[in-house]
KEMI-799921 format. One record per atom (N, C-alpha, C): residue number from 1; x, y, z; residue in one letter; atom name. Coordinates in Angstrom, 3 decimals. Example, Ala and Ser with C-alpha at 12.3 -4.5 7.8 and 13.67 -1.06 7.14 Angstrom:
residues 2
R	i	X	Y	Z	aa	at
R	1	13.190	-5.690	7.800	A	N
R	1	12.300	-4.500	7.800	A	CA
R	1	13.200	-3.300	7.800	A	C
R	2	12.850	-2.250	7.080	S	N
R	2	13.670	-1.060	7.140	S	CA
R	2	12.900	0.030	7.870	S	C
***
This chain:
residues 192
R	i	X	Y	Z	aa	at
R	1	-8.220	7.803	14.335	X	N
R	1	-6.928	7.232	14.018	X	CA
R	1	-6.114	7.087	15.294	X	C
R	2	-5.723	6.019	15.658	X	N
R	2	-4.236	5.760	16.814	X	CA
R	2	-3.454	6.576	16.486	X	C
R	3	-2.516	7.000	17.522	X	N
R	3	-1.377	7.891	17.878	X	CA
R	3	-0.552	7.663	16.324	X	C
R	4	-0.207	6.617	16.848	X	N
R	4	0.688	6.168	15.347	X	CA
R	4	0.404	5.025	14.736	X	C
R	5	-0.069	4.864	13.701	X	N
R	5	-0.365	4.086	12.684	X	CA
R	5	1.479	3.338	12.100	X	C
R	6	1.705	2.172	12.074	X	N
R	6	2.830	2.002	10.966	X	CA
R	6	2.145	0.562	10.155	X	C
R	7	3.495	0.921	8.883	X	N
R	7	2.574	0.234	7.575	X	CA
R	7	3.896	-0.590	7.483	X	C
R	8	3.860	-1.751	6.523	X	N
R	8	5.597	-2.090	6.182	X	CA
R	8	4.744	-2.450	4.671	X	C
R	9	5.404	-2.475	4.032	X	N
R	9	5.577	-3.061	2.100	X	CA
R	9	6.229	-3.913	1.555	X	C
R	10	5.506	-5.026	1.133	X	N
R	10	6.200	-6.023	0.420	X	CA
R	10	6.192	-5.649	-1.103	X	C
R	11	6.850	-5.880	-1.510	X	N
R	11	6.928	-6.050	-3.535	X	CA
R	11	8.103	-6.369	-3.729	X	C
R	12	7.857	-5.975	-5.065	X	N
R	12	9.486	-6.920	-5.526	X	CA
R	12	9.974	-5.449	-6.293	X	C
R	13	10.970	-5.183	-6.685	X	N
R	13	11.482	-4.094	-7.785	X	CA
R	13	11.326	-3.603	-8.614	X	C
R	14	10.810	-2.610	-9.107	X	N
R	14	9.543	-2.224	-9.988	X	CA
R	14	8.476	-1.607	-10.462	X	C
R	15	7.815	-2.379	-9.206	X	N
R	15	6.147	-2.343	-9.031	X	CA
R	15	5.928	-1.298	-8.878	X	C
R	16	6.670	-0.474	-7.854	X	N
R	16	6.252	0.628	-7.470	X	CA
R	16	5.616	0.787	-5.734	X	C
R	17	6.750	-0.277	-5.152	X	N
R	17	6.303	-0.146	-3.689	X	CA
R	17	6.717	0.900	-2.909	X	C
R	18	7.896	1.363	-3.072	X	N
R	18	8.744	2.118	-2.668	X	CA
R	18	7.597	3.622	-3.081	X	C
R	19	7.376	4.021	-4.289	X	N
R	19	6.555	5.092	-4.651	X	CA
R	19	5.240	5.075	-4.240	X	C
R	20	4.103	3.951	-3.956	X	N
R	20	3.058	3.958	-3.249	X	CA
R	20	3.505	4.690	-1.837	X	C
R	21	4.620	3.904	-1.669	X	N
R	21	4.778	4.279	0.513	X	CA
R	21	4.933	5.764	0.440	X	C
R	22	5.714	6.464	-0.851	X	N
R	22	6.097	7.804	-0.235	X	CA
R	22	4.774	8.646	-1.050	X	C
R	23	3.966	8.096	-1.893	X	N
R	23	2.557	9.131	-2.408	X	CA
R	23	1.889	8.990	-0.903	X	C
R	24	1.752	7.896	-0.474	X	N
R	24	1.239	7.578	0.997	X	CA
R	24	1.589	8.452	2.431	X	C
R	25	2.839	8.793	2.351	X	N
R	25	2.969	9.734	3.363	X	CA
R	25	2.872	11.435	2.612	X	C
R	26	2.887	11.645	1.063	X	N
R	26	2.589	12.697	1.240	X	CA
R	26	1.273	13.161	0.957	X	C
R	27	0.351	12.280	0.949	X	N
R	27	-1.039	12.598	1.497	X	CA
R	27	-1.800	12.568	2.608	X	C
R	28	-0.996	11.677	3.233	X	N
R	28	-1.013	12.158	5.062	X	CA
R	28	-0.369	13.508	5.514	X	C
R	29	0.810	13.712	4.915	X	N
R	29	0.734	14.985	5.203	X	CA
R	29	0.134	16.113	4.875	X	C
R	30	-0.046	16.097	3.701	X	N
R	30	-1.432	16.891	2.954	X	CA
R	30	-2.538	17.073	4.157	X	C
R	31	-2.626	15.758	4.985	X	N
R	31	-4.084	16.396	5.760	X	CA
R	31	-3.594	16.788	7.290	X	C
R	32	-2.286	17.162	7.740	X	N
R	32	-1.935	17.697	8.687	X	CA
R	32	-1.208	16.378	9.769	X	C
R	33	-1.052	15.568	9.115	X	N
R	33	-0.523	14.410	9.548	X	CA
R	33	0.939	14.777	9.563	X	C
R	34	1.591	13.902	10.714	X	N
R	34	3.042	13.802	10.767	X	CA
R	34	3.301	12.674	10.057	X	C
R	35	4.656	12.475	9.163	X	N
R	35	4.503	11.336	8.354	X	CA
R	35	5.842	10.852	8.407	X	C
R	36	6.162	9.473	7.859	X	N
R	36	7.941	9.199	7.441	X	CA
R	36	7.205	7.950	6.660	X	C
R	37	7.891	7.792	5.522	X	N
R	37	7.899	6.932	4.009	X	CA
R	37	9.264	6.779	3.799	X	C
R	38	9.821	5.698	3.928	X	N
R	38	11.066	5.152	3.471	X	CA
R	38	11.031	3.717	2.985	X	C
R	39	11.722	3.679	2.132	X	N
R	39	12.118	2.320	1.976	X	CA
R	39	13.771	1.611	2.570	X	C
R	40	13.822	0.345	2.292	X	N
R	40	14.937	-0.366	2.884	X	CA
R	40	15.711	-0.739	2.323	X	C
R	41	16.790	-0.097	2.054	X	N
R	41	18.177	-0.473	0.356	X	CA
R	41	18.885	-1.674	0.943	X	C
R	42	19.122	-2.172	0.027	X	N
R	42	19.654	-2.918	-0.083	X	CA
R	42	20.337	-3.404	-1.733	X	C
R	43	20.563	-4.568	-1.989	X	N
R	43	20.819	-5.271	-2.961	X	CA
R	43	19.780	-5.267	-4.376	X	C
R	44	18.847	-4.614	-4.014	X	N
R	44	17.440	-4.621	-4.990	X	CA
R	44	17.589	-4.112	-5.942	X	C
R	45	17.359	-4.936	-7.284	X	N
R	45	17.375	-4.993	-8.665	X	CA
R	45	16.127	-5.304	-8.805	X	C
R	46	15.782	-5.010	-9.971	X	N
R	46	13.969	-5.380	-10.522	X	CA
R	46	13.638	-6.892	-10.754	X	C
R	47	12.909	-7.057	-10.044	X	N
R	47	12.008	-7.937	-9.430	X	CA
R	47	12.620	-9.108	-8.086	X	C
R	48	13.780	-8.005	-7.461	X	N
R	48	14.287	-8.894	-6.303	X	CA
R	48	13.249	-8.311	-5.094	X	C
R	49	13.104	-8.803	-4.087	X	N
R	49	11.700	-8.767	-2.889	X	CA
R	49	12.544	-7.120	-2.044	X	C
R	50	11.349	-6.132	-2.380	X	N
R	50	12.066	-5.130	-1.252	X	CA
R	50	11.084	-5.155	-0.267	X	C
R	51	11.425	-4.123	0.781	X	N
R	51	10.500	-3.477	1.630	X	CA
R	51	10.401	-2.061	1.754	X	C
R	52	9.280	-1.155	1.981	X	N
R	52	8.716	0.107	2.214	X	CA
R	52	7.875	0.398	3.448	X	C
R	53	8.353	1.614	4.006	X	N
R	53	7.808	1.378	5.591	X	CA
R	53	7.249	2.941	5.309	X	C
R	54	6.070	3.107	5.977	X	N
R	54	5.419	4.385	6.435	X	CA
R	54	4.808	4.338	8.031	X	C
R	55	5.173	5.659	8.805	X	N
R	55	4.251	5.823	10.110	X	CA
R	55	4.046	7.204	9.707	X	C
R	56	2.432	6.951	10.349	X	N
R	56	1.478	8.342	10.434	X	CA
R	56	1.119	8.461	11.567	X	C
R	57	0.962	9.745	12.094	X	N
R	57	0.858	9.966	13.441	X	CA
R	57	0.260	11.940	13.345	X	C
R	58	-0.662	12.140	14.450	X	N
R	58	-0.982	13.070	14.875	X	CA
R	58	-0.190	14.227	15.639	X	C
R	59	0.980	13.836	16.139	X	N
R	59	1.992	14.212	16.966	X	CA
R	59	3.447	13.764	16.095	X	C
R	60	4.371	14.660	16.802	X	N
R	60	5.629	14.134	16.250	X	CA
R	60	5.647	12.759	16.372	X	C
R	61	6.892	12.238	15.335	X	N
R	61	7.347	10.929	15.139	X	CA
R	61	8.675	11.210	15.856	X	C
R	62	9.166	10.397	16.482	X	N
R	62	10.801	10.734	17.350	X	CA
R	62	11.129	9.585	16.631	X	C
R	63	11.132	8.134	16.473	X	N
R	63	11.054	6.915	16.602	X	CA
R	63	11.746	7.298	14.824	X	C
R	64	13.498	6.400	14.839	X	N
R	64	13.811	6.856	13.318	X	CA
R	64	14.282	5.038	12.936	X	C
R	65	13.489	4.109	12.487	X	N
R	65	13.878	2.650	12.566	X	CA
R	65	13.188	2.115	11.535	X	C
R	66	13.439	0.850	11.017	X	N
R	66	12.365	0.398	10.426	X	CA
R	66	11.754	-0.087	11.358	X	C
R	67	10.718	-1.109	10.644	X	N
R	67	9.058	-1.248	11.317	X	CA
R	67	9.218	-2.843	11.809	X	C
R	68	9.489	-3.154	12.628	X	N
R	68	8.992	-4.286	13.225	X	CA
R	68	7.970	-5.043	13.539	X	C
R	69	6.934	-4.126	14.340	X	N
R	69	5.805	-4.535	14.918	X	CA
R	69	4.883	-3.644	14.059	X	C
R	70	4.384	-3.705	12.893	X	N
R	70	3.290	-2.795	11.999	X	CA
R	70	1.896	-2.822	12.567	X	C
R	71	1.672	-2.042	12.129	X	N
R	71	-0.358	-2.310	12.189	X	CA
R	71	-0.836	-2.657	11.249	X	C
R	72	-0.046	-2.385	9.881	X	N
R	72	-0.562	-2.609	8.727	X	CA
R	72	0.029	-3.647	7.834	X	C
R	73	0.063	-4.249	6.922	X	N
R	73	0.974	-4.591	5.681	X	CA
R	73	0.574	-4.698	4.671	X	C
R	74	0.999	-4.442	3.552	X	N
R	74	0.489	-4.256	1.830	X	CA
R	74	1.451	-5.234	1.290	X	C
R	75	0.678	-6.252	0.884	X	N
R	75	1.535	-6.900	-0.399	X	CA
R	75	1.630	-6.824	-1.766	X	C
R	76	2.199	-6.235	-2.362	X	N
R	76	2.042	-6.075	-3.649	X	CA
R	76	2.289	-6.876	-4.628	X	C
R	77	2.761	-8.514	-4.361	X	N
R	77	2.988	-9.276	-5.037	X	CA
R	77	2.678	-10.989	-4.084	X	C
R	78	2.346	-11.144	-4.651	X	N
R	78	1.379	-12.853	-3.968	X	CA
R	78	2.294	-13.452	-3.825	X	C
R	79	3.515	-13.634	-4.677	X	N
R	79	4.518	-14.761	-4.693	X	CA
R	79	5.097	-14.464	-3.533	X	C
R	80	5.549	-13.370	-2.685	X	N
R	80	6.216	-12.996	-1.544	X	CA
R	80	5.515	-13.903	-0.312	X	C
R	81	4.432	-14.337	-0.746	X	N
R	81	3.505	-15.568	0.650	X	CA
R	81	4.190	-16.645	0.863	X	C
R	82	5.184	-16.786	-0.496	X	N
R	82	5.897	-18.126	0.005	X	CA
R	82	7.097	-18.005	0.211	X	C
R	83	7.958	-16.899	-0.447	X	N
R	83	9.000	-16.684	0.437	X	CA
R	83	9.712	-15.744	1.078	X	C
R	84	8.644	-14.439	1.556	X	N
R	84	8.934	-14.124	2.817	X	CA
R	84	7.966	-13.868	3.665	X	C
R	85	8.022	-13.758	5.121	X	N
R	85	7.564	-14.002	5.895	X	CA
R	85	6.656	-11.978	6.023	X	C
R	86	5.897	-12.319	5.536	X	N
R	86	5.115	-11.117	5.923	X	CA
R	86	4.269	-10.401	6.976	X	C
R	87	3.481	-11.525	7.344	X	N
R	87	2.674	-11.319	8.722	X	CA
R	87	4.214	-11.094	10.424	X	C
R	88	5.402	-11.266	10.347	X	N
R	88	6.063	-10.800	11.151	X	CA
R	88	6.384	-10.106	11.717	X	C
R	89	5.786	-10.191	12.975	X	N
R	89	5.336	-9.052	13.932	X	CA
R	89	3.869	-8.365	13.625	X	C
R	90	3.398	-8.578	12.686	X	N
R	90	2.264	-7.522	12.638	X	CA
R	90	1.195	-8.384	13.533	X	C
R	91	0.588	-6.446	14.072	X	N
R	91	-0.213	-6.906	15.223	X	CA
R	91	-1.693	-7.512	15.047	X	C
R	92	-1.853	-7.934	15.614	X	N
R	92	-3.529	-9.169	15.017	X	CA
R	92	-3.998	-7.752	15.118	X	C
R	93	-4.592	-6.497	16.080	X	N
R	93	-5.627	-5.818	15.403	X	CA
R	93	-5.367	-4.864	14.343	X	C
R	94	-4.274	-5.188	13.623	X	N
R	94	-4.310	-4.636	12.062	X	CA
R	94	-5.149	-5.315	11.386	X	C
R	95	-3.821	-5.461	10.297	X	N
R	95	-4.474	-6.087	8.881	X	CA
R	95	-3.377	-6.201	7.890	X	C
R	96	-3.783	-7.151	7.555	X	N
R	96	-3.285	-7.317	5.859	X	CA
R	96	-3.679	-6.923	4.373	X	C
R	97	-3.417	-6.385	3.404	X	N
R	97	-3.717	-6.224	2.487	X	CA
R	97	-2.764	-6.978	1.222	X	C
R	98	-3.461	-7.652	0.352	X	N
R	98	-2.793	-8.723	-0.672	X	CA
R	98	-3.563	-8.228	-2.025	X	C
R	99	-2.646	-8.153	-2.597	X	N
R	99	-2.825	-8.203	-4.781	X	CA
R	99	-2.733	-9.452	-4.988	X	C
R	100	-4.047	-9.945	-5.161	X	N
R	100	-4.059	-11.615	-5.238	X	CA
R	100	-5.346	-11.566	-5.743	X	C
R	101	-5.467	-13.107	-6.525	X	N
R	101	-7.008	-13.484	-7.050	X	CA
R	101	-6.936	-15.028	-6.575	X	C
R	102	-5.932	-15.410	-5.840	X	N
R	102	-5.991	-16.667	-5.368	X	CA
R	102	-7.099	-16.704	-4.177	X	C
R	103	-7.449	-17.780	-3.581	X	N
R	103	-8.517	-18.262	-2.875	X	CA
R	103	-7.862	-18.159	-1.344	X	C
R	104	-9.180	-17.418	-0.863	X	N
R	104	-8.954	-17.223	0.831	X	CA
R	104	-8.448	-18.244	1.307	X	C
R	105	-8.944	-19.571	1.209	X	N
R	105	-8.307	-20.689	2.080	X	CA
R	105	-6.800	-20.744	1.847	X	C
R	106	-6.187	-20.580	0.738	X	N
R	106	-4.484	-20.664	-0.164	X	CA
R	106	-4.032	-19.545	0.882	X	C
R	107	-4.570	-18.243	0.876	X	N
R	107	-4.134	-17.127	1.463	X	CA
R	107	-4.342	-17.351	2.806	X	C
R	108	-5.108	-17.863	3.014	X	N
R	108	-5.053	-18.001	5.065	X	CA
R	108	-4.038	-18.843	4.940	X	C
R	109	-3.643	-20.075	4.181	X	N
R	109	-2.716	-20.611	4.523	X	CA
R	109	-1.353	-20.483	4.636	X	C
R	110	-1.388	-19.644	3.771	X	N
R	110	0.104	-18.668	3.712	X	CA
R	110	-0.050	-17.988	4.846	X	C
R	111	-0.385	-17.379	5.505	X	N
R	111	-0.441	-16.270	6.142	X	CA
R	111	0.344	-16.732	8.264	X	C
R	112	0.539	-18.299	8.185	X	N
R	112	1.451	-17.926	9.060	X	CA
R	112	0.280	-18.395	10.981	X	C
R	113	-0.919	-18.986	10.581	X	N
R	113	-2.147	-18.522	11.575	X	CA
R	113	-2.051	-16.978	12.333	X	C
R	114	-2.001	-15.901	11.311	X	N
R	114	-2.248	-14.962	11.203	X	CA
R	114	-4.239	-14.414	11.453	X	C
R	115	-4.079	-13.875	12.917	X	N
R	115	-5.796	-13.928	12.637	X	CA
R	115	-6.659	-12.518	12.584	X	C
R	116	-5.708	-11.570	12.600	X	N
R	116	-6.034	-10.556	12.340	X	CA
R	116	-7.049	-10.323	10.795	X	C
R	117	-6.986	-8.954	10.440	X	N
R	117	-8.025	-8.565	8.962	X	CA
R	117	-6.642	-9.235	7.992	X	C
R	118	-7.704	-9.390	6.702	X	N
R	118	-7.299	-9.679	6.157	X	CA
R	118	-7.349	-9.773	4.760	X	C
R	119	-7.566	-8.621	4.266	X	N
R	119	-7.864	-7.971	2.729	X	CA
R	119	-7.277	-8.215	1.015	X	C
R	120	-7.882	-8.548	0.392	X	N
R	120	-7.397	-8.737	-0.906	X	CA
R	120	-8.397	-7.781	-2.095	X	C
R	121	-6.703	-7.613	-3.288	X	N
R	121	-7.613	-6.974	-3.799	X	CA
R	121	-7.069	-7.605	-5.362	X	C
R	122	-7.545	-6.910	-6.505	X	N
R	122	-6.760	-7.410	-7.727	X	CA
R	122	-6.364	-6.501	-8.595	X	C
R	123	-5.002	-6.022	-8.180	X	N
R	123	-4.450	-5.110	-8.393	X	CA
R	123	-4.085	-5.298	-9.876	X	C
R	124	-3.878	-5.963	-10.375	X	N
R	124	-3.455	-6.479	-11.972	X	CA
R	124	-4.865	-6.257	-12.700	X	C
R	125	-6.343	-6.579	-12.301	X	N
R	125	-6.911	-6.230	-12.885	X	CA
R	125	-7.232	-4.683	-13.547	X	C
R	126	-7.355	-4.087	-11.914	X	N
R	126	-7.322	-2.772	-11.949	X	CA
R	126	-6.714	-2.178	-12.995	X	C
R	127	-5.685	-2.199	-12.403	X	N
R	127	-4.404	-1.371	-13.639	X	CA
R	127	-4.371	-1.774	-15.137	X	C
R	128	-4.584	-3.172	-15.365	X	N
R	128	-4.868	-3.108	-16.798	X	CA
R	128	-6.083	-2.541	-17.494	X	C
R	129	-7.247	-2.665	-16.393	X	N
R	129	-8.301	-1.861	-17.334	X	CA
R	129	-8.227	-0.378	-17.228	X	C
R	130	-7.832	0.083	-16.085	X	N
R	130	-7.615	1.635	-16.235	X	CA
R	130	-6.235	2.206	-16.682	X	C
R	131	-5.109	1.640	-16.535	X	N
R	131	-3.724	1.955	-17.366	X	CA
R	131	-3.380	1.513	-18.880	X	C
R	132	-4.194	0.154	-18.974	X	N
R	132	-3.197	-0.734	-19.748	X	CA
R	132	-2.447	-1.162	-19.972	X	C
R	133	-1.604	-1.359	-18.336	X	N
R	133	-0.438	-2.182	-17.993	X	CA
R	133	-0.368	-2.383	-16.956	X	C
R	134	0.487	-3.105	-16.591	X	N
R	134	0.062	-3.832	-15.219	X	CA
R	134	1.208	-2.858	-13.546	X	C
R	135	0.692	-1.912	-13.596	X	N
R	135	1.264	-1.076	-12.401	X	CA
R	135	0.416	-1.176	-11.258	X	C
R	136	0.707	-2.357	-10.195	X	N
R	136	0.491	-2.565	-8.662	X	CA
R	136	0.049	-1.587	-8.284	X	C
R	137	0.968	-0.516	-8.103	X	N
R	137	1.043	0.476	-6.847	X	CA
R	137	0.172	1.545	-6.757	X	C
R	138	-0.844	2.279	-7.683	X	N
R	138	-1.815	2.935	-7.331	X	CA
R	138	-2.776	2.107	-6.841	X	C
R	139	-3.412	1.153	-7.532	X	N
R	139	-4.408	0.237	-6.813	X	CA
R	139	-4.150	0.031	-5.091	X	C
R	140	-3.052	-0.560	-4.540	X	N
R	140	-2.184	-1.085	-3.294	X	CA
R	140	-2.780	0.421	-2.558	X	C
R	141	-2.120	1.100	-3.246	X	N
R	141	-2.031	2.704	-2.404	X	CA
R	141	-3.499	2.874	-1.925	X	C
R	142	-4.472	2.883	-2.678	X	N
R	142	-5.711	3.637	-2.333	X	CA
R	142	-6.762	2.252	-1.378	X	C
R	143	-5.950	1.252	-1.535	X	N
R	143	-6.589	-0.054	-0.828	X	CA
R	143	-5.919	-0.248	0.632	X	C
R	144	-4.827	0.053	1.211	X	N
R	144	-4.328	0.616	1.937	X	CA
R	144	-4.782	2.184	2.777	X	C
R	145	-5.808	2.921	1.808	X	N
R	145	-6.125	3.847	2.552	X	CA
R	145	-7.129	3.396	3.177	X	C
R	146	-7.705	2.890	2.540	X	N
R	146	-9.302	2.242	2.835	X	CA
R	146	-9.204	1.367	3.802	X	C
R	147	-8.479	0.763	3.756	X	N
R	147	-8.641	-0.378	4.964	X	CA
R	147	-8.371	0.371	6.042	X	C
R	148	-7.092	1.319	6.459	X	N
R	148	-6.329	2.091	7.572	X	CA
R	148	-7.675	2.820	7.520	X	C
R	149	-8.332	3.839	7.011	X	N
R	149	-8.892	4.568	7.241	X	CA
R	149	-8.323	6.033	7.320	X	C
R	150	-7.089	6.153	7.146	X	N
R	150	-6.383	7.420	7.609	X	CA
R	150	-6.701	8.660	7.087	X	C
R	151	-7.679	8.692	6.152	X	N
R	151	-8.220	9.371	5.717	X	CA
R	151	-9.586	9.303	4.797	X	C
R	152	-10.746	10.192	4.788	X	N
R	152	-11.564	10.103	4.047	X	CA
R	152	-11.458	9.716	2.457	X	C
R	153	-12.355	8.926	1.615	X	N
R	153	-11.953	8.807	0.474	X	CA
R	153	-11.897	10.284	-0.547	X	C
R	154	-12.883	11.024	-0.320	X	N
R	154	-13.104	12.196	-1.119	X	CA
R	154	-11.477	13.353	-0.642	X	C
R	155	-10.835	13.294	0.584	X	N
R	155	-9.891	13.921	0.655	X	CA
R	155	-8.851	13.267	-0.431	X	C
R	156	-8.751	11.893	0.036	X	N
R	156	-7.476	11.447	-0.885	X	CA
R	156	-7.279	11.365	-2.074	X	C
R	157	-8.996	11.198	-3.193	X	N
R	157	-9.110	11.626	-4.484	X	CA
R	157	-8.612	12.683	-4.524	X	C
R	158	-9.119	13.616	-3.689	X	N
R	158	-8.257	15.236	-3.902	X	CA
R	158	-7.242	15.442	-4.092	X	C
R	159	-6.304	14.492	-2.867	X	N
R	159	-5.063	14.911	-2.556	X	CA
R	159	-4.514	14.517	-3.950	X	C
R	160	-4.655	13.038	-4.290	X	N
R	160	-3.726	12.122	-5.335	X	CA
R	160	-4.345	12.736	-6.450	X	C
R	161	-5.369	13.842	-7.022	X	N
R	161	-5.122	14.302	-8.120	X	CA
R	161	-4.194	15.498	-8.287	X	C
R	162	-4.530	16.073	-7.698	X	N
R	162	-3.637	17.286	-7.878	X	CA
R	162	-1.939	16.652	-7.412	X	C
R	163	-1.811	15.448	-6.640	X	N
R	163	-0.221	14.393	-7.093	X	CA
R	163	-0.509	14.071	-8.449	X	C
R	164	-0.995	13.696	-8.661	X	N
R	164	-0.677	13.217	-10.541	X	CA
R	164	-0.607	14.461	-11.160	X	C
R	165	-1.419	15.706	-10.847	X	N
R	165	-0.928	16.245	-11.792	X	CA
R	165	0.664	17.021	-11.785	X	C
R	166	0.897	16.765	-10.827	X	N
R	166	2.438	17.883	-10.451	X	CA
R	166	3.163	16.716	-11.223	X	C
R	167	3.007	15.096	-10.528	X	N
R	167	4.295	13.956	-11.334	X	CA
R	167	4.338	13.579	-12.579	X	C
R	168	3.318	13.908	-12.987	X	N
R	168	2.779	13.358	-14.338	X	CA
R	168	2.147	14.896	-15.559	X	C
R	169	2.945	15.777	-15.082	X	N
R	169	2.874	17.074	-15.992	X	CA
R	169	3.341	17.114	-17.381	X	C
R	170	3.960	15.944	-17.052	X	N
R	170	4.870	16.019	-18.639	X	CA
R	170	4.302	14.805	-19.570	X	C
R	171	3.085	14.044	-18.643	X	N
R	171	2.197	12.922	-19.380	X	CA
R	171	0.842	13.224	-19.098	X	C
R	172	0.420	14.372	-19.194	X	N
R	172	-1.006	14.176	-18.579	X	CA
R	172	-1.921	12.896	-18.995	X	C
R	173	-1.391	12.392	-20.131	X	N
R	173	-2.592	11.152	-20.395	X	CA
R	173	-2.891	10.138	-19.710	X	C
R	174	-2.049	10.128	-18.206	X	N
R	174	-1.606	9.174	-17.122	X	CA
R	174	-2.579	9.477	-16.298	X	C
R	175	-2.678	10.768	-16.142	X	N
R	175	-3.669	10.829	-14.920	X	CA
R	175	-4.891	10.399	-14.637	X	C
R	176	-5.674	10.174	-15.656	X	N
R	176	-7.424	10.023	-15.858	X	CA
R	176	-7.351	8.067	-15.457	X	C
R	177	-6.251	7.473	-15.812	X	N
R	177	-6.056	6.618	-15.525	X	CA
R	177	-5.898	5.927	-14.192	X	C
R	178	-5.208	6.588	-13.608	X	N
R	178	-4.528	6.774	-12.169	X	CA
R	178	-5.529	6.778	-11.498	X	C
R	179	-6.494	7.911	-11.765	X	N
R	179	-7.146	8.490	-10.434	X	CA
R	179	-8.566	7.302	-11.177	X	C
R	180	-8.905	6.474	-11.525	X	N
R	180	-9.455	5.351	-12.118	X	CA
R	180	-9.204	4.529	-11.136	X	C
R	181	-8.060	4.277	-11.292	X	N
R	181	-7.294	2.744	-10.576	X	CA
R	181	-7.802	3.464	-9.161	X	C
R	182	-7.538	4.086	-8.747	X	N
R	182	-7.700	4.904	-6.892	X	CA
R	182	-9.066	4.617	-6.892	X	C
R	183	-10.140	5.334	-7.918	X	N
R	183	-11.542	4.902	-7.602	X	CA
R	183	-11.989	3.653	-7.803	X	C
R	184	-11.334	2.814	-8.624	X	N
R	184	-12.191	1.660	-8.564	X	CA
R	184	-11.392	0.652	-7.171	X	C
R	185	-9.655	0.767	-7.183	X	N
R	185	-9.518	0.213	-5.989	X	CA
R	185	-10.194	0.412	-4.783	X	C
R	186	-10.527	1.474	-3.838	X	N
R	186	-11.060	1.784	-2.929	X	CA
R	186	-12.423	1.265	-2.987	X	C
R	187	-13.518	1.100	-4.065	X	N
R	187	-14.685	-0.039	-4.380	X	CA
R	187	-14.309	-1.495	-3.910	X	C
R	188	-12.908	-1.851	-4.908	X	N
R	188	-12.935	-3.067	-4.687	X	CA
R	188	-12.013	-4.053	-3.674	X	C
R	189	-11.482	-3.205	-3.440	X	N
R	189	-11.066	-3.920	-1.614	X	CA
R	189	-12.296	-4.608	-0.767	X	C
R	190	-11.721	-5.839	-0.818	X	N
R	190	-12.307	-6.461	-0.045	X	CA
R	190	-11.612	-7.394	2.044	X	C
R	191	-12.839	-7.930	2.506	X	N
R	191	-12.601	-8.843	3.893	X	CA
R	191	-12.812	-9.980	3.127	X	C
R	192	-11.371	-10.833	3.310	X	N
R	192	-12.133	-11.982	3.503	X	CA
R	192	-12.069	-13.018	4.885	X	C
***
């Protein structure tokens, strides 16, 4: 892993971008990682476009800002390709990650001649067959690990079960679901 890894988050209000970024830093910290998960307030009502920023790092973080120049980005919603600018600043040897079933050529074209990685996954599928509703943000989360690498997959099953079970104590019927969506996302992340 680089010194410092940073991520930024697209979605809209809702989804659950804001809660992917911060399960995200506290399973980096779980593995001895230095972490910061914030999101960016503003005006955001459900389904207006937010952002969610995480850096992971081996060493302290001093650096207290949002994310400009990322390594990473997660989109959690496709429609954000057309109106906001996502690939901005991010560095070609990252990557992108998109909840999309639209066609690579549509998505390269959005993307800005963006030539870095460039990952999609189908986060709507996921979640409806393992939730039965359509919740983005575990799928995003564990497709995001996979691509970064920031951790092994068998740690982060670990980590994010024993998270579901502390958030979801008062629903356990959530969890078997959850940690579903994590295993089959991390399968189905793809390059295109």
């Amino acid at each position: 892993m680089n010194d410092l890894i940073e991520i930024r988050w697209h979605g809209r209000g809702g989804q659950g971008a804001k809660t992917a970024s911060l399960l995200l830093a506290d399973a980096a910290f779980n593995t001895g990682k230095y972490i910061q998960g914030f999101p960016e307030y503003g005006p955001e009502r459900m389904g207006a476009p937010i952002t969610a920023y995480n850096r992971i790092s081996n060493n302290p973080i001093t650096v207290h800002s949002n994310i400009y120049e990322p390594d990473y980005v997660v989109v959690v919603d496709d429609t954000l390709l057309e109106s906001v600018d996502v690939t901005a600043g991010l560095k070609e040897k990252g990557a992108i990650v998109i909840n999309t079933t639209k066609s690579p050529e549509y998505i390269k074209s959005m993307l800005k001649g963006y030539s870095g990685g460039v990952y999609t996954i189908d986060a709507r599928k996921i979640s409806m067959e393992t939730l039965g509703k359509y919740f983005p943000n575990t799928p995003m989360l564990a497709a995001i690990v996979k691509v970064t690498g920031i951790m092994n997959d068998e740690d982060f099953i670990k980590d994010m079960e024993g998270s579901f079970k502390h958030k979801f104590a008062k629903k356990p019927e959530v969890i078997d679901g959850n940690m579903k969506a994590i295993e089959m996302a991390l399968q189905e992340v793809q390059k295109i």
